[in-house]
N, CA, C and O atoms as CSV, one atom per row, in Angstrom:
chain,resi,resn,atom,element,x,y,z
A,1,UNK,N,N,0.840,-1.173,0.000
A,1,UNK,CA,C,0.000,0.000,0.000
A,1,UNK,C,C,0.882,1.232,0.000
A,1,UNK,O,O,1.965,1.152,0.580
A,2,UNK,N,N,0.586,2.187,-0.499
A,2,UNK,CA,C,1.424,3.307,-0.856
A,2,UNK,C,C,0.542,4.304,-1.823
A,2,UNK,O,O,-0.581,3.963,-2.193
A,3,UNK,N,N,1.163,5.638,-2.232
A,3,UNK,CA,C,0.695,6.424,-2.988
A,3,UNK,C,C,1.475,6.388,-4.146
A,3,UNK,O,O,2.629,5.969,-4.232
A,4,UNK,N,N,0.799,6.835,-5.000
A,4,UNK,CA,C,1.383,5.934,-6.450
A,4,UNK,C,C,1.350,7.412,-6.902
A,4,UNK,O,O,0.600,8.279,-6.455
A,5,UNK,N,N,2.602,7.601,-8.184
A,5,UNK,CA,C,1.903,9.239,-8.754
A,5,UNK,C,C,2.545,8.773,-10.280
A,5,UNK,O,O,3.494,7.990,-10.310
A,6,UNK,N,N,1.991,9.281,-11.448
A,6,UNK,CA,C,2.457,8.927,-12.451
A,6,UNK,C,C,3.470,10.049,-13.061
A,6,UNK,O,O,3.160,11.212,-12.804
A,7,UNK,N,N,4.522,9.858,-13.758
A,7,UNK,CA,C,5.679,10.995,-14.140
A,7,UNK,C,C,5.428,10.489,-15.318
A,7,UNK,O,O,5.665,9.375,-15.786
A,8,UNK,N,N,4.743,11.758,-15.909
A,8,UNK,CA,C,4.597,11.513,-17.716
A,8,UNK,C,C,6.488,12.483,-18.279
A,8,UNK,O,O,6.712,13.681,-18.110
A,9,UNK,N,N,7.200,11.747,-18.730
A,9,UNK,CA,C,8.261,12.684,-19.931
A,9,UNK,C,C,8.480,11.799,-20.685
A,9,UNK,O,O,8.397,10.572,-20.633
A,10,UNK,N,N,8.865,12.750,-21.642
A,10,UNK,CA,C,9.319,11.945,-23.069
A,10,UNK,C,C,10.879,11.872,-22.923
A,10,UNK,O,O,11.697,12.770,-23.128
A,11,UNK,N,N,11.101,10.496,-22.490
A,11,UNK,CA,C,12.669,10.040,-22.300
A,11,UNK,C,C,13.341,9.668,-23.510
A,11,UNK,O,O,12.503,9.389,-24.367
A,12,UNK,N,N,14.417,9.561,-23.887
A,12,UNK,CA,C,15.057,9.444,-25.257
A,12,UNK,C,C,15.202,7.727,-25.417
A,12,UNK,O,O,14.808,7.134,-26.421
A,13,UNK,N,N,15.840,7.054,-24.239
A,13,UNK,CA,C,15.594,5.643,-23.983
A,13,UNK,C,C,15.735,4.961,-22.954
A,13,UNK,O,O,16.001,5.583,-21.926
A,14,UNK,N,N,15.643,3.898,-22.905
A,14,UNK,CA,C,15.588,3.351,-21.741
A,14,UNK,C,C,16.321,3.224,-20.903
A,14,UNK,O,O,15.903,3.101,-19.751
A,15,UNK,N,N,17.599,3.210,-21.175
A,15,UNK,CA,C,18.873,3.770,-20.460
A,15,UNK,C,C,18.995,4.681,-19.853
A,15,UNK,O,O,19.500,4.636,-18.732
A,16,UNK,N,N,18.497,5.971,-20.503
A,16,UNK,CA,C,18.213,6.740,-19.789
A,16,UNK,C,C,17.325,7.239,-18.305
A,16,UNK,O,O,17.647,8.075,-17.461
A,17,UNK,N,N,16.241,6.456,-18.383
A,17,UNK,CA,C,15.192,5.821,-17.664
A,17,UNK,C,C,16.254,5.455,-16.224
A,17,UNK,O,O,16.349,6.018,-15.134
A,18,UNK,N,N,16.928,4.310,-16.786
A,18,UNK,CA,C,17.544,3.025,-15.597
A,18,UNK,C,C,18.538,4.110,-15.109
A,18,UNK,O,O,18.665,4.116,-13.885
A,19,UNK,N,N,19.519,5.338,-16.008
A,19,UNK,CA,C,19.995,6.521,-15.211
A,19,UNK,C,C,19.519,6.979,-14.236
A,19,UNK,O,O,20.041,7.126,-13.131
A,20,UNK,N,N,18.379,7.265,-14.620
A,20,UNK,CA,C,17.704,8.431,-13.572
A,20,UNK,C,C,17.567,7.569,-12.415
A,20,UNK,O,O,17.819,8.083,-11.325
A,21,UNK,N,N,17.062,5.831,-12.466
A,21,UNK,CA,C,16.946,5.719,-11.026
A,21,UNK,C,C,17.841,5.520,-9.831
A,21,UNK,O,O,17.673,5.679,-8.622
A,22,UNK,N,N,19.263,4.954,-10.882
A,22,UNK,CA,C,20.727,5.165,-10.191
A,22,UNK,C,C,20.961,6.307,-9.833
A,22,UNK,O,O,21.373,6.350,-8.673
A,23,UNK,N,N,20.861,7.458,-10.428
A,23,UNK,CA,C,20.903,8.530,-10.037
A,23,UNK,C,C,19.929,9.464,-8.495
A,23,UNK,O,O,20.127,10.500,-7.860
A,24,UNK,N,N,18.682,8.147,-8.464
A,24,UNK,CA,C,17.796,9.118,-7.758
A,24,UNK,C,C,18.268,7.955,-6.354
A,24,UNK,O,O,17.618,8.157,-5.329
A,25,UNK,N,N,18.866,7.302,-6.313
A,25,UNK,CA,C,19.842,6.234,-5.065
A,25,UNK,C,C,20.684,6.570,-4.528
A,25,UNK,O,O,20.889,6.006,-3.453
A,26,UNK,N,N,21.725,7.762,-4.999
A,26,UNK,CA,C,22.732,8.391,-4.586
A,26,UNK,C,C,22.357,8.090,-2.973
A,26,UNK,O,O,21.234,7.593,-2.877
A,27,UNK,N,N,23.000,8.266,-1.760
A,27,UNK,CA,C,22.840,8.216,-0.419
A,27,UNK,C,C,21.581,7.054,0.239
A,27,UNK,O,O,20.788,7.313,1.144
A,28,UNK,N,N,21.708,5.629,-0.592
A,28,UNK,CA,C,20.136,4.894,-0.215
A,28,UNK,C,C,20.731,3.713,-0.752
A,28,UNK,O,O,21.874,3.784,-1.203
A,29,UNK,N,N,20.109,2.653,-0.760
A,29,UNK,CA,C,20.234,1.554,-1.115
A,29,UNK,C,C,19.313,0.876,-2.709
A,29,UNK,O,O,18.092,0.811,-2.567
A,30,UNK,N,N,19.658,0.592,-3.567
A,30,UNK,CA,C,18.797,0.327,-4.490
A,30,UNK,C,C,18.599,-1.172,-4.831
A,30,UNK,O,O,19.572,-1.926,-4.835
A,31,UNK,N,N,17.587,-1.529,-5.062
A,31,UNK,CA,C,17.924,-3.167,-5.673
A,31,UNK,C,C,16.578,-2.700,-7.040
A,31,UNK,O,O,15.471,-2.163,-7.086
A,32,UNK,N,N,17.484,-3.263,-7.884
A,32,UNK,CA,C,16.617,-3.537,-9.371
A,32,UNK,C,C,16.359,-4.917,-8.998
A,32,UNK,O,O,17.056,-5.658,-8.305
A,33,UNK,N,N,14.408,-5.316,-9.996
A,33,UNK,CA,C,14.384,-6.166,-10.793
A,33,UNK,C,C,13.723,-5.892,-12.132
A,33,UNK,O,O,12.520,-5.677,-11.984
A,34,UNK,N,N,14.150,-5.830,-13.450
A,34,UNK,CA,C,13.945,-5.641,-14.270
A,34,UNK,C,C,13.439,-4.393,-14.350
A,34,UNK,O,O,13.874,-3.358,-13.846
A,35,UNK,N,N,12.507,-4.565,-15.007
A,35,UNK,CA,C,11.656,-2.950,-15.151
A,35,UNK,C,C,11.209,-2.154,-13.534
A,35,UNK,O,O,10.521,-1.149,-13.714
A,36,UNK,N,N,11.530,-2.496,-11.917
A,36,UNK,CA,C,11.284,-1.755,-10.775
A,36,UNK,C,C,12.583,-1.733,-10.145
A,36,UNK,O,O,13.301,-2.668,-9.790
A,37,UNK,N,N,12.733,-0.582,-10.080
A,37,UNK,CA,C,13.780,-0.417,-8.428
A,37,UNK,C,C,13.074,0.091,-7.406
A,37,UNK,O,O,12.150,0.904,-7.393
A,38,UNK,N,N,13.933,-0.814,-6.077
A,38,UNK,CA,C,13.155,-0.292,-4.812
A,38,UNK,C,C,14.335,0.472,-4.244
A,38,UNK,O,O,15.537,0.402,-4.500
A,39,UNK,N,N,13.731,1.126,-3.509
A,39,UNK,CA,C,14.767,2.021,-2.655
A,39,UNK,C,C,14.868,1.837,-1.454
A,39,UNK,O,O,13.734,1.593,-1.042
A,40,UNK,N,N,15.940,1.799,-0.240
A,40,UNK,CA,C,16.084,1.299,0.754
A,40,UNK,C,C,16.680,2.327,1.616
A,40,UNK,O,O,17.549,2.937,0.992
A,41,UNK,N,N,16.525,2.772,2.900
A,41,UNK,CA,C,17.563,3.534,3.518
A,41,UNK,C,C,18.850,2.799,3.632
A,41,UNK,O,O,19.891,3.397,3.361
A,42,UNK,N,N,18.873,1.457,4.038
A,42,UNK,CA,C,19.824,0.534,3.724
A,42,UNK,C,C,19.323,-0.737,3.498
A,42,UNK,O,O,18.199,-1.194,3.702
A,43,UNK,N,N,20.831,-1.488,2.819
A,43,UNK,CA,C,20.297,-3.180,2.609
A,43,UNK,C,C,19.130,-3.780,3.859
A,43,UNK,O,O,19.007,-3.844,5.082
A,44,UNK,N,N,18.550,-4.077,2.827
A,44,UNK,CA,C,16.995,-5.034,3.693
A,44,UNK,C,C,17.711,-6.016,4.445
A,44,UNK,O,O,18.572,-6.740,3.947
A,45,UNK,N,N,17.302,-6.047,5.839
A,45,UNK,CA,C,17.886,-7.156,7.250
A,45,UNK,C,C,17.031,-8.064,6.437
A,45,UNK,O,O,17.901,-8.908,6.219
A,46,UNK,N,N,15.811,-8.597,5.729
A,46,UNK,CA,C,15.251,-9.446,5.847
A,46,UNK,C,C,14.333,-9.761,4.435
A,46,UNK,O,O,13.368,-8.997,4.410
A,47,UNK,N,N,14.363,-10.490,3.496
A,47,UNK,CA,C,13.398,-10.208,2.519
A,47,UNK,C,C,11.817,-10.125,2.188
A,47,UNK,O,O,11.253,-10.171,1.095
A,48,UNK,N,N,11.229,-9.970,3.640
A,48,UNK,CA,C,10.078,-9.577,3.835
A,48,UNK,C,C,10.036,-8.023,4.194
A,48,UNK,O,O,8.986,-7.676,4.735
A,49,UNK,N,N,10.846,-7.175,4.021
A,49,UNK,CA,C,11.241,-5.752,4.368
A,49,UNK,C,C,10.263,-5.139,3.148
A,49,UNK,O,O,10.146,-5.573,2.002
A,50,UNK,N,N,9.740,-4.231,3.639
A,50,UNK,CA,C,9.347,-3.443,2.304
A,50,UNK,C,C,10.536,-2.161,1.816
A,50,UNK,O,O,11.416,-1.785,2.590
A,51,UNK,N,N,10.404,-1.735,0.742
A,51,UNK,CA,C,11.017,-0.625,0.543
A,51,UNK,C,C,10.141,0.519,0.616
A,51,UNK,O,O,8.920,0.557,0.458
A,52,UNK,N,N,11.173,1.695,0.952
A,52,UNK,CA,C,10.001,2.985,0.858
A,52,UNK,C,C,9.453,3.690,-0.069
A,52,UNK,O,O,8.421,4.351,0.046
A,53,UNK,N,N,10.338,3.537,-1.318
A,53,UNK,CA,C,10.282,3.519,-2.710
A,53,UNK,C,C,10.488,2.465,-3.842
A,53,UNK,O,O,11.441,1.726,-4.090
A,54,UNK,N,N,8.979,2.684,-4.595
A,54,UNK,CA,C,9.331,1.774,-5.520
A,54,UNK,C,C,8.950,2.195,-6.514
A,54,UNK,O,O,7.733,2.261,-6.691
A,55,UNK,N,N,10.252,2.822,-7.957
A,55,UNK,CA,C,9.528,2.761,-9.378
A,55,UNK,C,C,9.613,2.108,-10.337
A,55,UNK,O,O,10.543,1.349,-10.610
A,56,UNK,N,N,8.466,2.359,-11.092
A,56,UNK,CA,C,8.739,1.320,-12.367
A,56,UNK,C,C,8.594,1.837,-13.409
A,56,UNK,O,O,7.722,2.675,-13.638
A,57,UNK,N,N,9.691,1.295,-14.476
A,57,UNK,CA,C,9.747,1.829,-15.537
A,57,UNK,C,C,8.657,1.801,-16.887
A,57,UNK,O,O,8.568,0.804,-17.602
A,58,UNK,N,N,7.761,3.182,-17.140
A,58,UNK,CA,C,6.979,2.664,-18.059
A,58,UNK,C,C,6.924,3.122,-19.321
A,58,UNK,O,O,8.130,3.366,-19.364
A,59,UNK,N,N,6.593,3.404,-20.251
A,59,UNK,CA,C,6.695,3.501,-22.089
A,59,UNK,C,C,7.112,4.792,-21.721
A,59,UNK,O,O,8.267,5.184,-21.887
A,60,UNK,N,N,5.740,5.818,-20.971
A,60,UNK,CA,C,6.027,7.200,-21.120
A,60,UNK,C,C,6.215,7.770,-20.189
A,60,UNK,O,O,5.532,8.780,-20.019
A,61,UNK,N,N,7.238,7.388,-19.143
A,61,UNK,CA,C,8.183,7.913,-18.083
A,61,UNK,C,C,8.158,6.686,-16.645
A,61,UNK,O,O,8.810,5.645,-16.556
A,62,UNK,N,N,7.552,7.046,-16.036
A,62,UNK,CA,C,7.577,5.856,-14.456
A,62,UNK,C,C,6.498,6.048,-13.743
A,62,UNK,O,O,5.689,6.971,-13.832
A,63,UNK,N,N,6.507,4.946,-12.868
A,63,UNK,CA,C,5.199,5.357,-11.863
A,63,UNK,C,C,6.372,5.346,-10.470
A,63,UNK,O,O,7.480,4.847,-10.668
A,64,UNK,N,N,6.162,5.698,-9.634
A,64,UNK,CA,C,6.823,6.084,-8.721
A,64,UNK,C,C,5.453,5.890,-7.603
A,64,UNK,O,O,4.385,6.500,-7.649
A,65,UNK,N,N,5.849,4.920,-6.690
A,65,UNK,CA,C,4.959,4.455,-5.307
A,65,UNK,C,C,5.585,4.468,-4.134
A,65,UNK,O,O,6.516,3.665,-4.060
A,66,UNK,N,N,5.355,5.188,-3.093
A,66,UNK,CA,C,5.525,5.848,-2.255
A,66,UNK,C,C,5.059,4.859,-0.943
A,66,UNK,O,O,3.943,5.049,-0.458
A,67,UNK,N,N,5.956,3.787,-0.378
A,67,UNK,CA,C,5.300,2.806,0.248
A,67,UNK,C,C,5.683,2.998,1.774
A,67,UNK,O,O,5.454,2.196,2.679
A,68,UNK,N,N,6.592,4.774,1.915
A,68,UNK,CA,C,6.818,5.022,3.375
A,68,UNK,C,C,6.843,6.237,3.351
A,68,UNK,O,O,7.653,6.821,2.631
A,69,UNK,N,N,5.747,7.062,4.324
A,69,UNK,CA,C,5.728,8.134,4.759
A,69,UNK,C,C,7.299,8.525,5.331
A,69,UNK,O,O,7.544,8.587,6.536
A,70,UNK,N,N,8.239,8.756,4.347
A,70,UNK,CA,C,9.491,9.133,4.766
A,70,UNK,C,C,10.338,10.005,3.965
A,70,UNK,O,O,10.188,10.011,2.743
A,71,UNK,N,N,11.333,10.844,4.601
A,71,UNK,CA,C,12.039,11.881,3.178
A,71,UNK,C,C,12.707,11.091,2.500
A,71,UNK,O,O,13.100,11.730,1.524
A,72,UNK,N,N,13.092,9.988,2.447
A,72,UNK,CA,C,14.146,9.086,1.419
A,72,UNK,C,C,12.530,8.855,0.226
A,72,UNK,O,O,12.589,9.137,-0.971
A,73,UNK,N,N,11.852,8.570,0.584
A,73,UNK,CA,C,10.436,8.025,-0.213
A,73,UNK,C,C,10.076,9.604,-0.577
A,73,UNK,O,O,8.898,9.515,-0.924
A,74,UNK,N,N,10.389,10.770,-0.668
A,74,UNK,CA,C,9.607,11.535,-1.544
A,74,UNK,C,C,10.772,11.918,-2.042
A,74,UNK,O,O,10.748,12.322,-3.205
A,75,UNK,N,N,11.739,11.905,-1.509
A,75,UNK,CA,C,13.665,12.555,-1.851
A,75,UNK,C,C,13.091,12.297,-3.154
A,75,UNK,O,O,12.415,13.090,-3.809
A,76,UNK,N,N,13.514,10.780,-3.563
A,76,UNK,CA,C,13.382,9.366,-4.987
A,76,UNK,C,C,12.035,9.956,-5.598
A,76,UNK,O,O,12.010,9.203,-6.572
A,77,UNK,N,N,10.791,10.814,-5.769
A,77,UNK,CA,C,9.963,11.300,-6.020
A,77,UNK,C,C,10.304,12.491,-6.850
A,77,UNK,O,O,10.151,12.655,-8.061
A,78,UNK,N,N,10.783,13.260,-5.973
A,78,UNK,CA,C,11.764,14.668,-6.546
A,78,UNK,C,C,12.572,14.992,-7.241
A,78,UNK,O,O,12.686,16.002,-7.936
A,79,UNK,N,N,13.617,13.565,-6.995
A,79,UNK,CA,C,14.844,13.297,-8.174
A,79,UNK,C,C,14.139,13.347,-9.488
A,79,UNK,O,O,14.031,14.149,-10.416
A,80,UNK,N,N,13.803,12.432,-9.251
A,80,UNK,CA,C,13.140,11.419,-10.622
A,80,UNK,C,C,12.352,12.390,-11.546
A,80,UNK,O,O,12.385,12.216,-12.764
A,81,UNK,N,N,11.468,13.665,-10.853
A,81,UNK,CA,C,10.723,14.605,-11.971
A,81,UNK,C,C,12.065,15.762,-11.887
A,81,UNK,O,O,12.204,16.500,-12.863
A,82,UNK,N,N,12.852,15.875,-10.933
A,82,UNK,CA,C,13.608,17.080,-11.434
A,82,UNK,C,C,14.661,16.331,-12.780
A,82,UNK,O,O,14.876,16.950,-13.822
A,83,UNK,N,N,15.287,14.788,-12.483
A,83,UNK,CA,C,15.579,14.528,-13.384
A,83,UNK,C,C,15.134,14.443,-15.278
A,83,UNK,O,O,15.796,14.574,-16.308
A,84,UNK,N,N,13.764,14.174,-14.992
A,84,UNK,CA,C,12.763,13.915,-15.978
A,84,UNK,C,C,12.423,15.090,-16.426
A,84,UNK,O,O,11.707,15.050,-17.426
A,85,UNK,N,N,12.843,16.703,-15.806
A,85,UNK,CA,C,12.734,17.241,-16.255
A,85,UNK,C,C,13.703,18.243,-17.063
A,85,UNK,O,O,13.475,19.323,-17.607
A,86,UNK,N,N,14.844,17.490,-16.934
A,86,UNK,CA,C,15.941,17.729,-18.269
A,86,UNK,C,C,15.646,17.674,-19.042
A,86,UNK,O,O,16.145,18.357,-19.937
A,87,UNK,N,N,14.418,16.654,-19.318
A,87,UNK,CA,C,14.665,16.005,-20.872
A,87,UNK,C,C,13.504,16.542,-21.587
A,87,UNK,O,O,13.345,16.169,-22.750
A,88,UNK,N,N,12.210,17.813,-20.783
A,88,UNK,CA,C,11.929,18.359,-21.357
A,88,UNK,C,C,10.422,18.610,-20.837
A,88,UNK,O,O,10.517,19.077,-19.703
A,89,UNK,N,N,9.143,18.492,-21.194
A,89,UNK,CA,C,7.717,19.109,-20.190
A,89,UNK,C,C,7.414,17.593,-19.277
A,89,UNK,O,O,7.307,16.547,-19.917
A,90,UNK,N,N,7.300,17.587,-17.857
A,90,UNK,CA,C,7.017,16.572,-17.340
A,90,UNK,C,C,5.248,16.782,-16.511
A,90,UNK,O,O,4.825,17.876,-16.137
A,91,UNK,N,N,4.728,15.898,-16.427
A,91,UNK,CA,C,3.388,15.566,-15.977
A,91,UNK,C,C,3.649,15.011,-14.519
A,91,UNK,O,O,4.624,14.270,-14.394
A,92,UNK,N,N,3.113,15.205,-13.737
A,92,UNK,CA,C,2.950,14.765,-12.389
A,92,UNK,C,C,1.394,14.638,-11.726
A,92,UNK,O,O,0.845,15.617,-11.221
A,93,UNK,N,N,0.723,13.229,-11.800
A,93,UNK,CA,C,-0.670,13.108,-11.371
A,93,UNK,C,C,-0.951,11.917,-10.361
A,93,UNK,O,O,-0.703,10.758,-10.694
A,94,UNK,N,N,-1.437,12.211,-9.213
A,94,UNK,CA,C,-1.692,11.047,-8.121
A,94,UNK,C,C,-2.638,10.190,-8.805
A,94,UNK,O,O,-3.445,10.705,-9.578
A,95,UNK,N,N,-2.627,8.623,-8.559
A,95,UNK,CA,C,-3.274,7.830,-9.057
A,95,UNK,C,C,-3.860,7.145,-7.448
A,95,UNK,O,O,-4.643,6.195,-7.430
């Protein structure tokens, strides 16, 4: 359970995409699987841990879910559209 928000930009590719979320990990813990990274304050003690962030990569930018009322969980929120917004007009809508 979490708040979900959708980040509409027009990314150049998908690489770029998997940038931004390395980029939005700087000071946190990240684990990819495929198309989601979760974000961690640190490595999970346990693999029933949730993360506080989790996005996923989609055609026309990410969804970004917000699964801990915490600043690391909106930090990874902030990155991700200030990043997304290099690349040119970005959308931001709660789902």
């Amino acid at each position: 359970m979490g708040v979900d928000y959708r980040v509409k930009a027009a990314l150049p590719s998908r690489a770029v995409a998997e940038g931004f979320c390395r980029k939005a990990a700087i000071g946190c813990h990240l684990q990819v699987d495929g198309e989601r990274a979760d974000f961690y304050p640190a490595p999970p003690s346990a693999p029933t841990e949730w993360p506080h962030a989790s996005v996923s990569i989609a055609a026309d930018g990410f969804v970004v879910c917000l699964l801990a009322n915490s600043d690391l969980a909106r930090q990874v929120l902030g990155c991700i559209v200030q990043l997304a917004a290099g690349e040119g007009v970005v959308t931001v809508e709660e789902l």
